[in-house]
N, C-alpha and C positions, 0 to 999 in steps of 0.2 A: 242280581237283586239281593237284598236283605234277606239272609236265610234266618240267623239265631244273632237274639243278644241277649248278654251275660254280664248280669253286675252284680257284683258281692262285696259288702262292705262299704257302702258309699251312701251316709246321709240317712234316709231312715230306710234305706230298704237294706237288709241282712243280706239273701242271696235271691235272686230272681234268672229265670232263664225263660226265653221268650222265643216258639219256636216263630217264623213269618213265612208267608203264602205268597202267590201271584196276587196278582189283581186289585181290590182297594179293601186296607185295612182299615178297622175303625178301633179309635181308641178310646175310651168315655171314664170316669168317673167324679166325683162331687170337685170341688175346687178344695184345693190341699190337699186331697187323695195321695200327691206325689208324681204326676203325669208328666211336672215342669222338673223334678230331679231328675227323671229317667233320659228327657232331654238333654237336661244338664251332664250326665255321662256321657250321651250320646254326643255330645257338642267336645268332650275330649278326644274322643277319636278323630275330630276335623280338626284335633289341634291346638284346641281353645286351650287355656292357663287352667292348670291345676294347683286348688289348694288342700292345703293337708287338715283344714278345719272340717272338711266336706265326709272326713275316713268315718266311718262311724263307731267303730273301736278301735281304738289310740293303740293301743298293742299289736293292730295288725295292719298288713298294707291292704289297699283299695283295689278291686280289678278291673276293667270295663273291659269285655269284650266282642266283635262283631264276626259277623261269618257272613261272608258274600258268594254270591256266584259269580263269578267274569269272564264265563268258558265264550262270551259272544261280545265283547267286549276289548278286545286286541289291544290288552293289556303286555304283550311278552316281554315289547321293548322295554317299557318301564320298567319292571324288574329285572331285565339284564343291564341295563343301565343303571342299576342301584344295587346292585350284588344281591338281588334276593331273589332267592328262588319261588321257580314258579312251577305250583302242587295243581297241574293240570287247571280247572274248570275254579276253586276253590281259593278262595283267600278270607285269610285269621288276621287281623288285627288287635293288638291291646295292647291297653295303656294301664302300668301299674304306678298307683302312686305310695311313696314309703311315709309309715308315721312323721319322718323328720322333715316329711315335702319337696322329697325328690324327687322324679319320672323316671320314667322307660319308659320307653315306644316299641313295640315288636310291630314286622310283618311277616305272617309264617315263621315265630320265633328267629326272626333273625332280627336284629337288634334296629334301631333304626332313629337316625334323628327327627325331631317334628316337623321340621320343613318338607321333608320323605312324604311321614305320614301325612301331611298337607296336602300336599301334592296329588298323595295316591285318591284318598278320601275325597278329595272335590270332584275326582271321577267317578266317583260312586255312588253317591248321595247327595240333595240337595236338601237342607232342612230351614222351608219357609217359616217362620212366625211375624206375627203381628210386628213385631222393631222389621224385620224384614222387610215392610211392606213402606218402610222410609226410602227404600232404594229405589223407588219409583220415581223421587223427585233427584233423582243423583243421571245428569249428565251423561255419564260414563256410563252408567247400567242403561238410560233410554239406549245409549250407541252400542251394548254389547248386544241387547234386545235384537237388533236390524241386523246383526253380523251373524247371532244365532238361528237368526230365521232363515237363512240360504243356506243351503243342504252341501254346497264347495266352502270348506272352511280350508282351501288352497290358496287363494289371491292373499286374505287376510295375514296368514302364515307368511307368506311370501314378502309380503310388505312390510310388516314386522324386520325378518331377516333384514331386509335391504337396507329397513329407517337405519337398526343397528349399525350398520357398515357405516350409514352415513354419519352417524352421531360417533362413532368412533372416530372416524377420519378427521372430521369435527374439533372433536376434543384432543386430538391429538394433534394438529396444527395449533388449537389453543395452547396446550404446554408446551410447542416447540417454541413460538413467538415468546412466551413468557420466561423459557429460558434463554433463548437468544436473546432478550430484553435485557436479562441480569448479565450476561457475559457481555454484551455489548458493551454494559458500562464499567468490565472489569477489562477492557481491549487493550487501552492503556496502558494500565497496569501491568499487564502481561506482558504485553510487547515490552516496554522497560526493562521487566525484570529480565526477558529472554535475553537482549539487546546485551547487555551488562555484560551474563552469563557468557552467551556466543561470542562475544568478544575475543574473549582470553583463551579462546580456542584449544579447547582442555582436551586432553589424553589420558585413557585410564592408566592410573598410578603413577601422573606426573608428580605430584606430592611428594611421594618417599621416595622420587629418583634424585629429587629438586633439594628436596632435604640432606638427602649422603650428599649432593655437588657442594652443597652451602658449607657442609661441618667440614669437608675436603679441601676447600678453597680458602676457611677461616683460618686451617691452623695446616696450611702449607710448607713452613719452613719446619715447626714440627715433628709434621708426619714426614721428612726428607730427611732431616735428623737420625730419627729412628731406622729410617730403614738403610741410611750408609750404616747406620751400628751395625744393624744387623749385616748387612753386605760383608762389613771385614772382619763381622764375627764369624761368618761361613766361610769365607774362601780371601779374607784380607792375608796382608804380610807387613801388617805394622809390626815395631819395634818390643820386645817385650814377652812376647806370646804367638803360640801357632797358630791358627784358623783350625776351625771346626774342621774343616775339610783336608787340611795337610795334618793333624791328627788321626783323624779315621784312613787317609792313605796309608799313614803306618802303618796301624793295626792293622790293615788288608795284607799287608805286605807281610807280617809276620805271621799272619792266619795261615797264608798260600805254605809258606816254610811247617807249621806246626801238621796244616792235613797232610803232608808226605811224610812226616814223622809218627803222629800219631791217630791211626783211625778213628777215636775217637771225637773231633773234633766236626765227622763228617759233614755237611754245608755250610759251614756258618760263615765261609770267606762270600762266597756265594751270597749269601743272604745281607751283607757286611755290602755288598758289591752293589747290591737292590739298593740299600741306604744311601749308599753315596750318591746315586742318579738319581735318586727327588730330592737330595739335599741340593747339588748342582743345578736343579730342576729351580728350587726356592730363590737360591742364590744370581739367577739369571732373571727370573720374575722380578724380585725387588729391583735389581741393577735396573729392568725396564720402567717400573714403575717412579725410579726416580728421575730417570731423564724425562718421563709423561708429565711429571709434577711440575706445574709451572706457579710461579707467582702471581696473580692475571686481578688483581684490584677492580677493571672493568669489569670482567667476566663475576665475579663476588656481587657484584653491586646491580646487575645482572638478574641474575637468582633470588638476590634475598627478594629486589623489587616483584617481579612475578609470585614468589611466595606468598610475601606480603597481601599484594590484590586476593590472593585465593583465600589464605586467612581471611581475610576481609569479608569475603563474599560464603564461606562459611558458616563465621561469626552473625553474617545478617539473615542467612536463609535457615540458619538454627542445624546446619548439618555436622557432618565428621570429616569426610572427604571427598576426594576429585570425583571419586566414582559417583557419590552422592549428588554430588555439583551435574554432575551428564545426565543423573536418573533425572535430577528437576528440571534441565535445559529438558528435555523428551517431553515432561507433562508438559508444561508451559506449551512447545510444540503443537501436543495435539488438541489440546483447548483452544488454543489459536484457529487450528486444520477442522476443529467442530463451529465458530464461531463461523470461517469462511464457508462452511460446507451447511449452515440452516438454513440462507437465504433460500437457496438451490432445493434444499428439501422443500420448504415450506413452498417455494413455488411449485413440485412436484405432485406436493397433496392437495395445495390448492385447486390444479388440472382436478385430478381423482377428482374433489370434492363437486365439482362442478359436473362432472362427467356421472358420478354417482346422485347428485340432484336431479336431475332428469331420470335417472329410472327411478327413484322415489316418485316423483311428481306424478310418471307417468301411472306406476300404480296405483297412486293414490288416487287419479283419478277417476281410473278404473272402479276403485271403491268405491270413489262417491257416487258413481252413475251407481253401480248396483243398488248400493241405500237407498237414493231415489225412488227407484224401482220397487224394492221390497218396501217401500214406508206406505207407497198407496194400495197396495195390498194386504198390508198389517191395517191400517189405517180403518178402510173397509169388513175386514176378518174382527177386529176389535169389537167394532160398534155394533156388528152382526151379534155377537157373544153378549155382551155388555147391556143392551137393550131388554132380553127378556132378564136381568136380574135387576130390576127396578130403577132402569135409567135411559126409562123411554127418550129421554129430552137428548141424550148425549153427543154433544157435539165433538171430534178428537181432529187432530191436525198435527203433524210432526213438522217443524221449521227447524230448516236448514243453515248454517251460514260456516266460512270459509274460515278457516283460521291458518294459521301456520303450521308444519312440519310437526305433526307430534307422533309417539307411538302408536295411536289408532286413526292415524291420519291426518287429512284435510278439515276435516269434517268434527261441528258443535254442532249437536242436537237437543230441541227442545221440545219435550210432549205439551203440547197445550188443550186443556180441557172445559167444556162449558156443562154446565148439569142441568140445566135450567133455561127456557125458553129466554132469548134476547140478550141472554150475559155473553160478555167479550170472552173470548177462549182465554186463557189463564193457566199459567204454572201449577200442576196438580198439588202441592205444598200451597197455594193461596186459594186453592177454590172448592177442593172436596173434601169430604168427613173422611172418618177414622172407616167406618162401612164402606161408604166408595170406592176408599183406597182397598180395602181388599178386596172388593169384587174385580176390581180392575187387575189386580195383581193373579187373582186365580183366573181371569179371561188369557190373562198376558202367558203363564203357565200353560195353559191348554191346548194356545193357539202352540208353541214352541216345542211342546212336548213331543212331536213329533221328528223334531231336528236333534234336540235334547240326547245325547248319548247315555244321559246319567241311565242307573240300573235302578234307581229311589228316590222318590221323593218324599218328603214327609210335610203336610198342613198343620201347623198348630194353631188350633185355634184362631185359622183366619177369616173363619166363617162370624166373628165375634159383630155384633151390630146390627145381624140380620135376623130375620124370623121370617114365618108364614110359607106363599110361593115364593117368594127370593131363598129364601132359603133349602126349600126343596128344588128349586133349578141350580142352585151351586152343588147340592148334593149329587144332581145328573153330571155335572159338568167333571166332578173330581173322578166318578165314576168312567165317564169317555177318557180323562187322560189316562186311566188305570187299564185302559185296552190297549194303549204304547208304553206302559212304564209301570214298574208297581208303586202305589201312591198308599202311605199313609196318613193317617187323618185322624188327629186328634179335638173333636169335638162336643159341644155341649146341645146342640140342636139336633131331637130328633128325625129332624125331617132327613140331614147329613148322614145320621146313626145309620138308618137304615137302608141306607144307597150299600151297605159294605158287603163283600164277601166274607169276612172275617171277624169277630168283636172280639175284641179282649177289653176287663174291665177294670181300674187300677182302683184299690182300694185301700183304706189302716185299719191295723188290729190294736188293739191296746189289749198289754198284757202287766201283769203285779207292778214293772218297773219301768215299762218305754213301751215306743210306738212304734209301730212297722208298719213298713207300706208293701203290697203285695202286687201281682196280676195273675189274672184266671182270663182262659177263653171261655166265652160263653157259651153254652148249646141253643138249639132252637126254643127251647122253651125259655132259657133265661134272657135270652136275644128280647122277646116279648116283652119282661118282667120288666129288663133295664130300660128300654125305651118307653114303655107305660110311666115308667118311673120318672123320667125326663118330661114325660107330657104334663106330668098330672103332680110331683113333687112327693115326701113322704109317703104319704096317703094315696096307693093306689086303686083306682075307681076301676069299675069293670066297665067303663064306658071308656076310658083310657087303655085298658088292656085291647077293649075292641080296636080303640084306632091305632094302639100299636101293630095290631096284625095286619090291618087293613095297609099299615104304610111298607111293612114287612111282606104282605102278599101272601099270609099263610093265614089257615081258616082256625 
C-alpha cells in the first residue's frame, strides 16, 4: 500500500509530506485548492511526461516522492530482474525533475529508466479519474475486465507466450520469402558472375607466378645472353682473360704455400676454399638454367592470354588480385548455397507455423470458453451493484464475436448498455452520461477489486454527477473495496467524505508574494467542521454541523 508521499517544489505546493493509512482515505478540499497538482505529481511516478514549467522555483529541482509497502506482493523477481535491490517489505520511488527539464527516475535510489518505473508503478497503484472513466468504451479494457476477473492469470500468460512464438515464426518466414524474393532476382546475376569467375580455375598467387613466366618468356634470348656472360665469367676459358674461377684457383694455391711459411696467414686458404664451392655452386646453376631457357612463342602467348582474362576480371569486379578473385568466387558461392537453402527453410517454418497454430488456437479457445463463463457472472454481479446507485432500469449484456489471432486472443468484446425501460442495448459511449459512466466504472472496480493485485487505488473525483442516496451508496461501495485494497478518494460530496477512515484537507495560503497549497489531516472535530462545510457551503449552520455528525456517526 501507499505509505508516504513527498513533493517539494512542484507547482504551488513548496514542500508537503503526506503520511497514508489502510483502509479508505478521503481527500477534500474547494476546487483549485490544488488536489489535481498533487495528482499531477502522482501521475509522474506512473511515468507520465514531465515539464520543467511545473518546478515552482526555477533555481531549483522538483522532487516527487512515494513510499510503498510490497512485503505481500511478490515483487523479488522484478527487482532482480532490473538490478534493483530489494529493502525487504519497502519500496522509494522518485522522480526528480532539473530546472533545464531533465528526469531521473530512482527505485530505492537506484537509478532507473521510465519504462522500469512504469512497469513497477502499474503494480502498485491504480489512479482512476473521470478521463479514466473513457476506457469503459475501449474494447480492449471491456476484454482486460473478463481476464481480470478470473483469479488463474495462467492460461492468459500462457497464451500470450505461445501467440509470441507464433507471430515470430510468422514474421520470420515473412522476411525469409522477402529476402529470397530479392536474391531470386539476383540468381542470374550470380550465377554469371560465378560461371565467368570458376571458369579460369584460379590458384592462390597464380598472378605473380604468371607474371615472372610472362617477363621470363619475353625477353628469353636476353636473359640467356646474360647468363653464358656470366657462365665464362666464372669458370669460361675464352681468349683474352682467366675466369673468376681459374683466378681464385691460384690464389688458393699460393695461400696453401704462404700458411706453411707464415703463421700468420692462419685460415684464409680455408675460407678461400668455401668461396670457390658456391662460386662453382653459381656457375653450374646458371649453366642449368640455360639449357631450361627455351624460346617457346606458344607457351608466351599462352600466359600473356590467361593473364590477360584475369586482368580483365579484376578490372570488372574492382579487385587487385587472384586471391581476391577466390574471396568473391566464395561469396557468390554462398549466396547462391542461401538462395538454394530458403526454399527448404521456409518450408521448415512453414511446418512450425502450422504446428504452433494449433496450440494458439487451442489456447485461445480455452480463453474464450472462460470469458464466456466469467461474462454471465460479471454480467449479473454488475447489475446487482449498479441498480442500487440509481439505475433501477439497467439493462447490461457483453457480446462476443470471433476475430483473428491477436495478442489477447480470439475474442472482440462489446459491453452494451440500456438505462431506460424499452431502449435497444447500446455502446456505453452512445447511451450513458458522464454520472452513469462513473457509477459503472466504480461497480466495475469493486466487483475486481478482489482479483486486483494492486496495493492502491486512488478515485478522483468519480463520484462527480451524483448527489443524495446515489451518492451515499458509492460512498459504501468505495468503502467495501477499501476492505481488499486501500482506496483513496478524492472527493467533493459529503455523503463520500464521510465513508473515510482518514481525512486529509488540501488547501492555499496566500502570503505578501505567492500562493501555496498545503494538506493537514483532520481530527474529529475538524472531520465535522469540513463536512458541515461541504453541506451547507461558507456559512456554516448548526443544522449542518448536526447532519455532518449524523452522517459521521459521532454525537
Amino acid at each position: 500500500m501507499l505509505k508516504q508521499l513527498k513533493i517539494s517544489n512542484y507547482a504551488l505546493i513548496d514542500k508537503l509530506d503526506i503520511e497514508f493509512e489502510p483502509g479508505l482515505t478521503i481527500i477534500t478540499g474547494e476546487t483549485g485548492a490544488g488536489k489535481s497538482i498533487m495528482m499531477g505529481a502522482l501521475s509522474l511516478i506512473l511515468g507520465d511526461k514531465a515539464e520543467s514549467r511545473a518546478i515552482r522555483a526555477i533555481d531549483k529541482k522538483s522532487v516527487i516522492e512515494v513510499v510503498f509497502d510490497i512485503e505481500e506482493y511478490g515483487l523479488q523477481q522484478f527487482f532482480a530482474d532490473n538490478d534493483i535491490e530489494y529493502e525487504g517489505g519497502e519500496c522509494i520511488m522518485r522522480r526528480e525533475i532539473s530546472p533545464n527539464g531533465r528526469t531521473r527516475a530512482f527505485v530505492n535510489d537506484t537509478p532507473v529508466t521510465l519504462p522500469v518505473m512504469r512497469a513497477l508503478s502499474v503494480q502498485l497503484i491504480d489512479i482512476h479519474s473521470q478521463h479514466s472513466n473513457m476506457l469503459l468504451s475501449s474494447h480492449r479494457y471491456q476484454l482486460s475486465i473478463l481476464d481480470n476477473l478470473h483469479p488463474d492469470k495462467g492460461l492468459l500468460s500462457q497464451y500470450e507466450q505461445e501467440y509470441e512464438r507464433y507471430r515470430h515464426i510468422e514474421t520470420r518466414i515473412k522476411e525469409l520469402k522477402e529476402t529470397n524474393a530479392r536474391r531470386k532476382s539476383e540468381e542470374d546475376y550470380l550465377r554469371f558472375q560465378l560461371s565467368q569467375i570458376a571458369e579460369l580455375k584460379l590458384q592462390p598467387g597464380e598472378d605473380v607466378e604468371l607474371e615472372a613466366a610472362e617477363r621470363r618468356l619475353r625477353n628469353v634470348n636476353e636473359i640467356k645472353s646474360y647468363l653464358w656472360q656470366c657462365e665464362q665469367l666464372l669458370d669460361g676459358d675464352e681468349e683474352g682473360g682467366a675466369s673468376v674461377l681459374s683466378g681464385l684457383a691460384a690464389v688458393s694455391s699460393n695461400l696453401t704455400h704462404l700458411s706453411q711459411l707464415c703463421d700468420e696467414m692462419g685460415d684464409m686458404d680455408e675460407r678461400l676454399d668455401a668461396v670457390i664451392i658456391d662460386i662453382k655452386d653459381m656457375a653450374r646453376t646458371i649453366s642449368s638454367m640455360q639449357g631450361n631457357l627455351v624460346d617457346d612463342p606458344a607457351e608466351l602467348e599462352r600466359v600473356s592470354e590467361r593473364l590477360s582474362n584475369i586482368y580483365s576480371l579484376e578490372n570488372k569486379h574492382k579487385v587487385q588480385s587472384v586471391d581476391e578473385l577466390i574471396e568473391l568466387q566464395k561469396r557468390y558461392e554462398a549466396q547462391l548455397g542461401e538462395i538454394d537453402g530458403f526454399d527448404e527453410e521456409i518450408a521448415k517454418l512453414e511446418n512450425e507455423l502450422v504446428a504452433q497454430e494449433k496450440v494458439v488456437a487451442s489456447l485461445a479457445a480455452e480463453l474464450s470458453k472462460r470469458r464466456h463463463e466469467t461474462s454471465k457472472v460479471f454480467e449479473k454481479h454488475l447489475k446487482e451493484l449498479a441498480v442500487p446507485l440509481g439505475m433501477k432500469n439497467l439493462q447490461f449484456k457483453i457480446e462476443f464475436e470471433q476475430v483473428p489471432f491477436s495478442a489477447t486472443g480470439t475474442d472482440a468484446v462489446k459491453f452494451l448498455f440500456s438505462f431506460n425501460k424499452q431502449q435497444p442495448l447500446m455502446p456505453v459511449e452512445t447511451t450513458a452520461s458522464g454520472g452513469e459512466i462513473s457509477r459503472l466504472m466504480l461497480c466495475i472496480k469493486s466487483i475486481i477489486a478482489k482479483s486486483m493485485k494492486l496495493p492502491t487505488i486512488i478515485f478522483d473525483e468519480v463520484d462527480t454527477g451524483v448527489s443524495g442516496d446515489v451518492a451515499n451508496r458509492m460512498g459504501d461501495l468505495m468503502k467495501e473495496i477499501s476492505r481488499n485494497i486501500q482506496v483513496i478518494t478524492i472527493t467533493h460530496l459529503p455523503q463520500v467524505a464521510s465513508k473515510g477512515d482518514n481525512h486529509f484537507k488540501v488547501y492555499k495560503q496566500d502570503t505578501a508574494d505567492s500562493t501555496h497549497t498545503s494538506v493537514r489531516r483532520l481530527g474529529n472535530d475538524e472531520r465535522v467542521m469540513e463536512i458541515a462545510a461541504m453541506l451547507s457551503g461558507d456559512k456554516v449552520s448548526e443544522a449542518a454541523i448536526d447532519n455532518a455528525k449524523i452522517l459521521l456517526n459521532v454525537k
